[in-house]
Backbone as CSV, one residue per row, in Angstrom:
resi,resn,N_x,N_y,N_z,CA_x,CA_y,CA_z,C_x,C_y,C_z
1,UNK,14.875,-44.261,23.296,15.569,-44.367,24.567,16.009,-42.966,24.993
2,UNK,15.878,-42.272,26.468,15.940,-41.065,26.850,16.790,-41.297,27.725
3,UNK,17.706,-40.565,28.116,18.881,-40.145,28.840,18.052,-39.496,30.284
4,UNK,18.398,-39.951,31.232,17.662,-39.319,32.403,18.941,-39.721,33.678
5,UNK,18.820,-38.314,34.309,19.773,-38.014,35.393,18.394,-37.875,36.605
6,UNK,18.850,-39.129,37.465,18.277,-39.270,38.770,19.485,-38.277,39.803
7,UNK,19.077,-37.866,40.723,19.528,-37.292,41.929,18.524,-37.262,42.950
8,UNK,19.275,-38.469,43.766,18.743,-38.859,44.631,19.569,-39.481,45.763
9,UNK,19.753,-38.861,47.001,20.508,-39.429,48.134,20.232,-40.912,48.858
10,UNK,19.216,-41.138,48.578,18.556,-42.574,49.607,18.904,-43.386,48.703
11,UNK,19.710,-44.143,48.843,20.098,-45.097,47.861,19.432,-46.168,47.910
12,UNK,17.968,-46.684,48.412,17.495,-47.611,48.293,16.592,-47.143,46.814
13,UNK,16.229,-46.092,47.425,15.033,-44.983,46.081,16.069,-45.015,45.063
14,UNK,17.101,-44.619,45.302,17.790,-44.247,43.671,18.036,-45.607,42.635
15,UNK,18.436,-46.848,43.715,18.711,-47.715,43.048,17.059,-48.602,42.514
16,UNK,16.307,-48.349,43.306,14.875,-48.944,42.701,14.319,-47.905,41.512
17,UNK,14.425,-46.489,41.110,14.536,-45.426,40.384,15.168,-46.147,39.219
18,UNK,16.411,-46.372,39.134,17.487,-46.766,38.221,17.171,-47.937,37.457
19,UNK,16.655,-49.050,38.177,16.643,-50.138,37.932,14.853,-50.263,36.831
20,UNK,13.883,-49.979,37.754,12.596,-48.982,36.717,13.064,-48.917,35.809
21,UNK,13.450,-47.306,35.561,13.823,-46.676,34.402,14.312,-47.314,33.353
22,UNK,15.526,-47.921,33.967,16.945,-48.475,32.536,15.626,-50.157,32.318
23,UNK,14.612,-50.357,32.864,14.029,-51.733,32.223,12.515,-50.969,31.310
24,UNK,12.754,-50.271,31.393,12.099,-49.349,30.344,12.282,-49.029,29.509
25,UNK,13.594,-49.109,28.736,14.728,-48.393,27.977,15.468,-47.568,28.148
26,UNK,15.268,-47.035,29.087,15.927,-45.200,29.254,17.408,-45.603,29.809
27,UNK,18.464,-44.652,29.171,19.882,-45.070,29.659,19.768,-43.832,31.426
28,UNK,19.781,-44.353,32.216,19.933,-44.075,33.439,21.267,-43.375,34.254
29,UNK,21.408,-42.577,34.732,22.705,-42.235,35.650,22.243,-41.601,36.723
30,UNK,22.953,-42.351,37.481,22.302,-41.639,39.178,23.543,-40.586,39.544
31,UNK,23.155,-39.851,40.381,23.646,-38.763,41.336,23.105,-39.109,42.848
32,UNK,23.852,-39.027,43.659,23.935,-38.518,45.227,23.894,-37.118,45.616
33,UNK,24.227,-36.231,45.285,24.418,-34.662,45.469,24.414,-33.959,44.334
34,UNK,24.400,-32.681,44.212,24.523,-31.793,43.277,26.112,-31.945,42.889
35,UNK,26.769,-31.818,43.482,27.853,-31.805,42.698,28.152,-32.959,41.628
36,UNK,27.935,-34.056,42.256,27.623,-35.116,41.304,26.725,-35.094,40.156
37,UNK,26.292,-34.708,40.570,24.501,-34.640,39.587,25.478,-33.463,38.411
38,UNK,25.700,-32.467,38.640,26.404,-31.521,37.518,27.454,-31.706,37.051
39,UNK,28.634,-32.662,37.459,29.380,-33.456,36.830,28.754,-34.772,35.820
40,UNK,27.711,-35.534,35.998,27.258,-36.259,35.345,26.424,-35.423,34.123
41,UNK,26.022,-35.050,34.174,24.906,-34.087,33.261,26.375,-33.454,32.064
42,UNK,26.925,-33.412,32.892,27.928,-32.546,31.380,28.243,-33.659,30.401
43,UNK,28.566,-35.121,31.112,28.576,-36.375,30.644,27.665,-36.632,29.838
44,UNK,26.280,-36.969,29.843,24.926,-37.661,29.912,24.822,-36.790,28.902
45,UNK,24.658,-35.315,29.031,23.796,-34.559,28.370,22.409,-35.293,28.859
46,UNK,21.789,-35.064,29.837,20.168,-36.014,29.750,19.074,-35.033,28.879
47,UNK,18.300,-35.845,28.897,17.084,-35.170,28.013,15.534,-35.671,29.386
48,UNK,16.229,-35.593,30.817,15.443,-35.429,31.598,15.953,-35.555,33.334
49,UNK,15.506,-34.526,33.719,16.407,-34.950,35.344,14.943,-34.917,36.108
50,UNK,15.486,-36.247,37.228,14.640,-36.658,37.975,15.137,-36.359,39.317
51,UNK,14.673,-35.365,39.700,15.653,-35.020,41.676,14.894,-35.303,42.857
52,UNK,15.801,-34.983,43.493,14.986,-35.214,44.843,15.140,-33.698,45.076
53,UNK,14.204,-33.363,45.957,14.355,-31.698,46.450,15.401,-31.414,47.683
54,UNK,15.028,-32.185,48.762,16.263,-32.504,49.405,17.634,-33.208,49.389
55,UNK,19.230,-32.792,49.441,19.851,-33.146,49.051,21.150,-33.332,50.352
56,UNK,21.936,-34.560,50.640,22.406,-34.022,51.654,23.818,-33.149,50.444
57,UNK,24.149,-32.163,51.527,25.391,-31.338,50.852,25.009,-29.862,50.797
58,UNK,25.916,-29.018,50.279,25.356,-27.685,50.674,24.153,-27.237,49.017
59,UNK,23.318,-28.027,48.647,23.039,-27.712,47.341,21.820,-28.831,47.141
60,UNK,20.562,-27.977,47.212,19.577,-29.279,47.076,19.468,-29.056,45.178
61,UNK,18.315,-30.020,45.338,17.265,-30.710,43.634,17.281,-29.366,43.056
62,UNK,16.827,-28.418,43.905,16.519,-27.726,42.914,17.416,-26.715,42.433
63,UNK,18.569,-26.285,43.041,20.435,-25.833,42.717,20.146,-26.694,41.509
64,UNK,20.438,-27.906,41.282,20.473,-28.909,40.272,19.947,-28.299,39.476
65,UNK,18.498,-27.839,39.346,17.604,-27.682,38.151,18.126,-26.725,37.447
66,UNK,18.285,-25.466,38.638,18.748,-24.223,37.827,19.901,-24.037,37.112
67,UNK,20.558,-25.085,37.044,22.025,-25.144,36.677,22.129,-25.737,35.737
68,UNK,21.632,-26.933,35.532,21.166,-27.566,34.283,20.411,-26.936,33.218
69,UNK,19.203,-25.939,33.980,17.958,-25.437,32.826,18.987,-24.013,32.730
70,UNK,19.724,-23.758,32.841,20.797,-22.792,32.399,21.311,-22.815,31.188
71,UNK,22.093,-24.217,31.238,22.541,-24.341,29.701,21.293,-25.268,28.866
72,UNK,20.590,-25.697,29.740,19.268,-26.079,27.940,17.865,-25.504,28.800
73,UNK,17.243,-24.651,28.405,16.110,-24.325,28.711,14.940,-24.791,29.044
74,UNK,15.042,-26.345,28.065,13.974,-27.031,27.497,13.652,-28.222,28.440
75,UNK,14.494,-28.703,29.211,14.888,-29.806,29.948,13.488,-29.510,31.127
76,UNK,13.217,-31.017,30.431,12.178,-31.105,31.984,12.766,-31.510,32.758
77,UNK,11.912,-30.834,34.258,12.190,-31.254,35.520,11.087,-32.036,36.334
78,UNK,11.473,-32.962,36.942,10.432,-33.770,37.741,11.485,-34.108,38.776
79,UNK,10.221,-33.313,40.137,11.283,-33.558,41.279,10.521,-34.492,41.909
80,UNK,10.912,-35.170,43.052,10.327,-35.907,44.171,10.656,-35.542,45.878
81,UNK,9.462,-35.242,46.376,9.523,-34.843,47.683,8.901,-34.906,48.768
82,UNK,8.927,-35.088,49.918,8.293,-35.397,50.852,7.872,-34.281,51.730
83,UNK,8.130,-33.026,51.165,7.574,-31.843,51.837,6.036,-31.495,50.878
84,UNK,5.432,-30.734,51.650,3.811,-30.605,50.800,4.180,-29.608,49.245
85,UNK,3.255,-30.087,48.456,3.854,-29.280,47.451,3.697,-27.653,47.345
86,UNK,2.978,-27.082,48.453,3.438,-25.320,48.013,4.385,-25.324,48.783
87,UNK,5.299,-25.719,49.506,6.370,-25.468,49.737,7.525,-25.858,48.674
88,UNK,7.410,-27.046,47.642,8.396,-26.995,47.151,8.207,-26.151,45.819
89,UNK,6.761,-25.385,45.144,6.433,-24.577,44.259,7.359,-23.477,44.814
90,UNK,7.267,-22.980,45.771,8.043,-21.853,46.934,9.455,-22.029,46.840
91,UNK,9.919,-23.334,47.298,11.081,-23.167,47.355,11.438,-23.526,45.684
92,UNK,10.543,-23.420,44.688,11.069,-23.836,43.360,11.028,-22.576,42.195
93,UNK,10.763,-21.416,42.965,10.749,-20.090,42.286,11.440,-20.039,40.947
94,UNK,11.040,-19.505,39.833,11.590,-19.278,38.673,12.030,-20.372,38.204
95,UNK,11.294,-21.609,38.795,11.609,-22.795,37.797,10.305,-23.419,37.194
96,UNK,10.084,-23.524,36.225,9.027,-24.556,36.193,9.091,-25.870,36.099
97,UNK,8.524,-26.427,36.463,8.616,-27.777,36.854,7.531,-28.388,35.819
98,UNK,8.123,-29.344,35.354,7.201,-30.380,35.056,6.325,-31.223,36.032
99,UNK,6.393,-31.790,37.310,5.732,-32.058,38.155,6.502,-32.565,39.635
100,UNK,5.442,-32.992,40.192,6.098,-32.858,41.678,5.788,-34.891,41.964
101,UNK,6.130,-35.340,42.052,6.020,-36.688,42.989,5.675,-36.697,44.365
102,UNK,5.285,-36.901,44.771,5.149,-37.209,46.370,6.126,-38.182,46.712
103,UNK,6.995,-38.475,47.814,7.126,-39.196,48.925,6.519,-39.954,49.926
104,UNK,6.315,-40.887,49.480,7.003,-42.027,49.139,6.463,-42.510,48.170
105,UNK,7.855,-42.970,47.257,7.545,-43.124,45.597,6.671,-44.309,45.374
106,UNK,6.241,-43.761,44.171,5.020,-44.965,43.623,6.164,-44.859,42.362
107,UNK,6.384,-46.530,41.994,7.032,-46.223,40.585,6.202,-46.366,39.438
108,UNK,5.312,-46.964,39.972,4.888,-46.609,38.442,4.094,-44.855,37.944
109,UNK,3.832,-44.540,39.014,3.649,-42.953,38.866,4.771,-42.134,38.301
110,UNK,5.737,-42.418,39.275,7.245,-41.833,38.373,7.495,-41.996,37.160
111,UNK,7.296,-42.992,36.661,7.425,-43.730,35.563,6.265,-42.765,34.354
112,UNK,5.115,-42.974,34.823,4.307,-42.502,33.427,4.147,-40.789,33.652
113,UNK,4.761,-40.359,34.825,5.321,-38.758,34.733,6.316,-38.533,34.128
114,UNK,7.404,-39.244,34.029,8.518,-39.284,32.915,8.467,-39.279,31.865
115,UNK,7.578,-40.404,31.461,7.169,-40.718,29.982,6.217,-39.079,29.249
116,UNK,5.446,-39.344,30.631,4.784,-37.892,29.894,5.236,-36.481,29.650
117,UNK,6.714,-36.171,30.285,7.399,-35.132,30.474,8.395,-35.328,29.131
118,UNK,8.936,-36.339,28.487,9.444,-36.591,27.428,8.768,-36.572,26.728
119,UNK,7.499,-37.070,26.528,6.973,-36.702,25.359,6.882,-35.727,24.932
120,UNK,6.569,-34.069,25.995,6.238,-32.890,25.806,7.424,-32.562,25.109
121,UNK,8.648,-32.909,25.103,9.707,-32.449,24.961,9.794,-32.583,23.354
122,UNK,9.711,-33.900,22.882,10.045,-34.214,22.111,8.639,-33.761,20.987
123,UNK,7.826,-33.402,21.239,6.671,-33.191,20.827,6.398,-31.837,19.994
């Protein structure tokens, strides 16, 4: 069972995200914003964050990443976004990403990108 921090504003996505995940095994915690999202994570400790790139608040997905992959290096990232992906490679400078999702979510894609991003981890 893997610890995974969703951040995600659309609360229809986060709660269909959540609901996926935690029937998978994974203990789940959602975020709305970055600030949330980095208050939960000190909690969680996750061993995977799932963002959205856009965020409403002054601080998108990927603020999140860098702040998190600050204190653990190792932490995959898998964002989800509805902008094309060299823009969010661009706007994702000096991060690497484990992968990008498209908009509008497929869960079961999310799903076996997760799985496969934990495995690397744990691997």
């Amino acid at each position: 069972m893997a610890k995974i921090l969703i951040v995600e504003d659309e609360v229809n996505s986060a709660q269909a995200l959540e609901l996926y995940l935690s029937d998978r095994g994974h203990r789940v915690r959602g975020a709305a914003d970055a600030g949330e999202a980095i208050a939960a994570a000190r909690e969680l400790e996750p061993d995977l964050l799932l963002t959205d790139v856009l965020l409403v608040g002054d601080r998108d997905g990927l603020a999140v990443a860098r702040e998190l992959r600050a204190a653990d290096p190792d932490l995959p990232v898998v964002v989800m976004s509805g902008l094309p992906e060299h823009e969010v490679r661009e706007r994702a400078s000096g991060i690497e990403l484990f992968a990008i999702c498209p908009k509008p979510l497929r869960l079961r894609e999310i799903g076996a990108t997760v799985e496969a991003a934990l495995s690397r981890r744990t691997a």
